[in-house]
N, C-alpha and C positions, 0 to 999 in steps of 0.2 A: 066625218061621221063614221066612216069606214074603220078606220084605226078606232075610236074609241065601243066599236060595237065589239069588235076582236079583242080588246082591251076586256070587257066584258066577260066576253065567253070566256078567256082562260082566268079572271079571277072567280069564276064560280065554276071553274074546274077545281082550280088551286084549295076554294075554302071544302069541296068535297071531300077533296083528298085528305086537306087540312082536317077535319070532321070525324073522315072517317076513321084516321088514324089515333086521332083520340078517341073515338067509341070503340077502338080494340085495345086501347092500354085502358077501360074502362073495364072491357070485357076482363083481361088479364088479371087486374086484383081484386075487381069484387065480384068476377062471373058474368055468364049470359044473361039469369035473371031480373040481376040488379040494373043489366047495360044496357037492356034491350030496346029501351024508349029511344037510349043516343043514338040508333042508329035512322031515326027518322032526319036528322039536320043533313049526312051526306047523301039521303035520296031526296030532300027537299034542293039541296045543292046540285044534283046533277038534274032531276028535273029542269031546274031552272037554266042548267048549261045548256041543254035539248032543246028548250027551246028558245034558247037566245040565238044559236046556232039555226035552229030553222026560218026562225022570223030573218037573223040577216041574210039569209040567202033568198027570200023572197024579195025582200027589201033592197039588196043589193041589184034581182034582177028587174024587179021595175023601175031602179034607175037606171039602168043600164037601157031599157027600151024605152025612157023616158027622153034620153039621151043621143039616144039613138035616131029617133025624132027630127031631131035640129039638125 
């Protein structure tokens, strides 16, 4: 579960980055005004890295003392 929560987090790095770099060649040919909506996908994209990243580290610590247990 470990790997695929990591797995996770860097593919909604990946699509931020991905996002954001097309909401600046957005910017580039038709302007800020026209662009300015694309740039809500790469802060919905790293929100969601933040907290896939926070939850697994909760997640990982209450298995860890979960674990710890036995």
């Amino acid at each position: 579960m470990r790997k695929l929560n990591k797995f996770m987090e860097h593919f909604w790095l990946a699509v931020a980055i991905g996002t954001a770099l097309a909401a600046l060649v957005v910017v580039y040919t038709d302007g800020f005004a026209a662009a300015k909506n694309w740039f809500w996908f790469p802060g919905i994209a790293l929100a969601m890295f933040f907290l896939r990243r926070f939850m697994r580290g909760r997640l990982e610590a209450l298995d860890d003392r979960h674990n710890a247990g036995r």
